[in-house]
C-alpha positions as CSV (number, residue, x, y, z in Angstrom):
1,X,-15.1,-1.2,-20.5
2,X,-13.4,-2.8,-17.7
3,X,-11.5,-0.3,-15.2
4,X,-7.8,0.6,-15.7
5,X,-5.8,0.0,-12.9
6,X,-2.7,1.8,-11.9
7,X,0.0,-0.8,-10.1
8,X,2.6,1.8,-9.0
9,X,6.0,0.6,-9.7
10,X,9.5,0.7,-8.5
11,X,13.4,0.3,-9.9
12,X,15.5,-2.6,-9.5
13,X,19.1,-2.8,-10.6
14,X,20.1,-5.7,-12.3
15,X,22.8,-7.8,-10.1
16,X,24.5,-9.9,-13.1
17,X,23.2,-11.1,-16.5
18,X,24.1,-9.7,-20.1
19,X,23.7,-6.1,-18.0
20,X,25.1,-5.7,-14.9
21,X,23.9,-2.7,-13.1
22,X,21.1,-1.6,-15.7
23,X,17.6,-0.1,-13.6
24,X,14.3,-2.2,-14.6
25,X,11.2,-0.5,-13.7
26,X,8.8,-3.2,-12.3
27,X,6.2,-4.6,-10.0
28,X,5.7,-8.1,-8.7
29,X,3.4,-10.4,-10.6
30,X,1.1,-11.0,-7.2
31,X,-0.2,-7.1,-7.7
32,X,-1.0,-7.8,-11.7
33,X,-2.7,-11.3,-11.1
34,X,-5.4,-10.1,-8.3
35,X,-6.3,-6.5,-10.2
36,X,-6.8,-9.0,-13.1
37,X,-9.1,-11.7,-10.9
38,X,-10.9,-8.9,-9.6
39,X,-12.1,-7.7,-13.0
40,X,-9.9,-4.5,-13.4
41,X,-6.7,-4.0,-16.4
42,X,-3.5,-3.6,-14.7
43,X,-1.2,-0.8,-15.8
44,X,2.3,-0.7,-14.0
45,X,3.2,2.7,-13.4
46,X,6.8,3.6,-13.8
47,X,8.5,6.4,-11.1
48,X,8.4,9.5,-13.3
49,X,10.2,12.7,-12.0
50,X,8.3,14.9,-14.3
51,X,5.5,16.1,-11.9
52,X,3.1,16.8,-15.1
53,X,3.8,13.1,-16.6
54,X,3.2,12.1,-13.1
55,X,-0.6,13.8,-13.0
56,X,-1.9,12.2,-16.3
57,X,-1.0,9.5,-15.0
58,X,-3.5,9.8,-12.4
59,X,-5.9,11.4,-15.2
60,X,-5.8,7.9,-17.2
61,X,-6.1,5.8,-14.6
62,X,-9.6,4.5,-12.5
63,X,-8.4,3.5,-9.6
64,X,-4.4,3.4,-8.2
65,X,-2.8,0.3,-6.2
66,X,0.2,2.0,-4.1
67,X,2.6,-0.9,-4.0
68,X,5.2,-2.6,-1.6
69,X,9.1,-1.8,-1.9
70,X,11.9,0.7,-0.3
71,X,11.2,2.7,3.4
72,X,10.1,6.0,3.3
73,X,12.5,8.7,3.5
74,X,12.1,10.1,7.2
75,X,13.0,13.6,6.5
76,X,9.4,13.4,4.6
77,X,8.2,13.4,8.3
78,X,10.5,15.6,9.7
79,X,12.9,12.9,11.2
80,X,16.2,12.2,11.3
81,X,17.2,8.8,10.2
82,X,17.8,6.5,13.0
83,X,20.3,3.3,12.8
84,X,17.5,1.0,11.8
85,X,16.2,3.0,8.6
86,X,16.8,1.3,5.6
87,X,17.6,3.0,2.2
88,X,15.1,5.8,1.2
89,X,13.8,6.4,-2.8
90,X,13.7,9.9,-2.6
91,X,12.0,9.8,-5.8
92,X,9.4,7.2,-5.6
93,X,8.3,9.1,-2.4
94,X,7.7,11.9,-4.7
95,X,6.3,10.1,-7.1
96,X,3.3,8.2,-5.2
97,X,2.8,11.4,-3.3
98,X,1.9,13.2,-6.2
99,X,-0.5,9.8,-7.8
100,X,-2.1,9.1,-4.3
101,X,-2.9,13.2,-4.1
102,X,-4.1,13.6,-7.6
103,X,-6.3,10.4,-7.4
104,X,-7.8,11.5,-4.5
105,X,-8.7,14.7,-5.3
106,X,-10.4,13.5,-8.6
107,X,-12.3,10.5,-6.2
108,X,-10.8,7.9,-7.7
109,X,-10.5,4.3,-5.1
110,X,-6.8,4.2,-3.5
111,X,-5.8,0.4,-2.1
112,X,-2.6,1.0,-0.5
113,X,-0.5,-1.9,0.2
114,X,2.7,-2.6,2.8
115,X,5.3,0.8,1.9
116,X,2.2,2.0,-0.1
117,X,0.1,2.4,3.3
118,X,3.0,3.8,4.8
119,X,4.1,6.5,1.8
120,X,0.4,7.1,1.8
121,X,0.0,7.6,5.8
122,X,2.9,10.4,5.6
123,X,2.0,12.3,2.3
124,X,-1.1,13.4,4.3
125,X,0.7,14.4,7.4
126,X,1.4,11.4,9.4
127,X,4.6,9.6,10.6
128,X,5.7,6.1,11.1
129,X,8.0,4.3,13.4
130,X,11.4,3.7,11.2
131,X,11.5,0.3,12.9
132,X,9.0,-1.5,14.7
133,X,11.7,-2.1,17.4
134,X,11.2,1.5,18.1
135,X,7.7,1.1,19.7
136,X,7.4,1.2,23.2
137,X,5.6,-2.3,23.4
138,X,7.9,-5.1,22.7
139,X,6.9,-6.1,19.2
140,X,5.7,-9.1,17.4
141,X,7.6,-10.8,14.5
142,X,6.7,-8.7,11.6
143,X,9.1,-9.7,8.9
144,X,8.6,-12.8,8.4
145,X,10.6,-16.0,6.2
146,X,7.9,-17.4,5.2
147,X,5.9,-18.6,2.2
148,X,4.3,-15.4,0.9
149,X,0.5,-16.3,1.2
150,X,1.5,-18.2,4.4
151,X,-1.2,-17.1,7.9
152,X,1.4,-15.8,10.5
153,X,-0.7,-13.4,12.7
154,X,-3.7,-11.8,13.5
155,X,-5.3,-8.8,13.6
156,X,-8.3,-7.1,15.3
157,X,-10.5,-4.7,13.2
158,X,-12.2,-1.2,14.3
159,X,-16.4,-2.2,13.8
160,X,-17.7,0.6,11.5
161,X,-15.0,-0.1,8.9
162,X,-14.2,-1.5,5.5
163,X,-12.1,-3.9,7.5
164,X,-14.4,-5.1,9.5
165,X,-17.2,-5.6,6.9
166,X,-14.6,-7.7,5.0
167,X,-12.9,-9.6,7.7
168,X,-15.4,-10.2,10.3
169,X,-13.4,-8.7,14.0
170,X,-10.7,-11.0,13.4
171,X,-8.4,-12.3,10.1
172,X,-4.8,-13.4,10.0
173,X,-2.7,-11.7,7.2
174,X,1.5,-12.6,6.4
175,X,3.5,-10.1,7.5
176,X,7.1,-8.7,5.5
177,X,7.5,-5.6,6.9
178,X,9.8,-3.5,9.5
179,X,8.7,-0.2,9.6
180,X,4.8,0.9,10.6
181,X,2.3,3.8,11.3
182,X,2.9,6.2,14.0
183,X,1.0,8.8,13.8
184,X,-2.4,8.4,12.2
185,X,-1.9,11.5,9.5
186,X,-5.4,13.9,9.6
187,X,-8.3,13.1,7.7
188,X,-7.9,9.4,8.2
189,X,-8.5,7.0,11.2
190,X,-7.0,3.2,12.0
191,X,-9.3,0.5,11.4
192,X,-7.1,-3.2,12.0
193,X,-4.4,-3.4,14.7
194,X,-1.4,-6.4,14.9
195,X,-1.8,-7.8,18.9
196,X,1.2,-6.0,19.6
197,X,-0.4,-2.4,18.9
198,X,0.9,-2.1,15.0
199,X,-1.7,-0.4,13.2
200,X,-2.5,-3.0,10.1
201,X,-4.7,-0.8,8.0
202,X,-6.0,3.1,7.6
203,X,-9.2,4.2,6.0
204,X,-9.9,7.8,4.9
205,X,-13.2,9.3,6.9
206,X,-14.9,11.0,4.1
207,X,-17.6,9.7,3.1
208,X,-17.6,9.9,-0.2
209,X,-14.5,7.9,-1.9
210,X,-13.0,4.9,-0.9
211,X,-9.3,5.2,0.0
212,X,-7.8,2.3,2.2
213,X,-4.4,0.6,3.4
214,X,-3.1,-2.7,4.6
215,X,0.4,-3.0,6.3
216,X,0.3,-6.9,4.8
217,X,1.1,-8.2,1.8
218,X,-2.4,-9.0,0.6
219,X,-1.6,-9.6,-3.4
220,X,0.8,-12.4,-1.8
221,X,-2.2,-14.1,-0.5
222,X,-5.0,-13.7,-3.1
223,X,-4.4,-16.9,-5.1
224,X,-5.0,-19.2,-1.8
225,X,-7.1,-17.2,0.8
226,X,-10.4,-16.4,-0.8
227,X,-10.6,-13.5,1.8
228,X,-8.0,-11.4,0.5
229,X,-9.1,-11.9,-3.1
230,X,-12.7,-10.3,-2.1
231,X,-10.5,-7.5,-1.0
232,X,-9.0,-6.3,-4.5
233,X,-12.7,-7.3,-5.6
234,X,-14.2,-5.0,-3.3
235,X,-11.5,-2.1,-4.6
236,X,-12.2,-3.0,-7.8
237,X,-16.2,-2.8,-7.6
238,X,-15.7,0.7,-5.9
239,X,-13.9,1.7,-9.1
240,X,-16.3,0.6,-11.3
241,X,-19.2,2.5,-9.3
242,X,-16.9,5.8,-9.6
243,X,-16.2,5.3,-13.4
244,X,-20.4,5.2,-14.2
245,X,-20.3,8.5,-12.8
């Protein structure tokens, strides 16, 4: 059987049609089509505030995808909101907390992407810069208009790392995002790094499981860079070595 993969989802609030106002749970296509290239069945996972619904969902999945979407609420990290913060989801955070723990603990592959690195980075004790603006280095542009899959800058990998031994020392990724990684939270260490000092991606250190994060967007770029493609396949292939166990 092919590996079932959880795509963890968000709300969006309909802005006009037939129902003005009514919440959608959803994901963007981009996650679905490069879990399905890769091989693996993509499950959207709804935010749930039912702790218990929230842990079988982690039971029935393989492997979990933590998505893009909303910042993370700062008090998680025990800040105050500064004027740059955007609007929190209180209870997606507490959501994805309890998927990305529960997954973990039963060594199932994490792939973390954009907020999902971020949410992930803080559940396990680390903090992030509510805007990149905030670092003491003068940042690059991080938030990008650009075509989604569109190259805008590089980054530099750790060697010893699933990073590296997928991108060589150097890639380019896009980049649509205004908040980062501070603090590196316990337990896992920073393996890619924007030129300006923003940490791209975080890999846990045990040895056993495979639990990483990108601060890209790579779903946006898996239909036209082979590179990011072989990414979700390398997720994917890590699940299905768990699931024969």
């Amino acid at each position: 059987m092919k590996p079932l993969i959880g795509i963890s989802g968000s709300m969006i609030i309909d802005q006009g049609g037939r129902f003005p106002g009514y919440d959608r749970a959803y994901v963007n296509n981009d996650y679905v089509q490069s879990v399905l290239r890769a091989g693996g069945v993509p499950f959207i996972l709804p935010v749930l505030e039912d702790d218990e619904t929230v842990q079988a969902q982690a039971l029935a999945m393989d492997g979990l995808v933590l998505s893009g979407g909303q910042d993370v609420n700062p008090l998680l990290y025990n800040e105050e909101p500064r004027p740059k913060q955007g609007s929190p989801f209180p209870e997606r955070d507490h959501s994805e907390a309890i998927l990305a723990k529960e997954m973990i603990r039963q060594g199932k592959p994490v792939f973390a992407i954009c907020r999902g690195v971020q949410i992930l980075n803080v559940t396990y004790g680390g903090s992030l810069y509510q805007d990149v603006s905030y670092m003491a280095q003068e940042p690059l542009k991080h938030d990008q208009y650009n075509k989604p899959w569109q190259e805008t800058h590089t980054i530099t990998t750790e060697p010893e790392s699933i990073m590296r031994e997928q991108f060589g020392e150097k890639t380019i990724t896009n980049s649509f995002h205004h908040q980062s990684i501070k603090e590196v939270a316990p337990g896992f260490r920073a393996t890619a790094f924007a030129a300006d000092g923003v940490i791209e991606a975080i890999e846990k250190e045990d040895e056993e499981g495979f639990v990483i994060g990108v601060q890209w967007h790579a779903e946006m770029m898996t239909a036209k860079h082979k590179r990011m493609q072989q990414l979700f396949n390398r997720f994917v292939k890590e699940v299905i070595q768990v699931k024969k166990f």
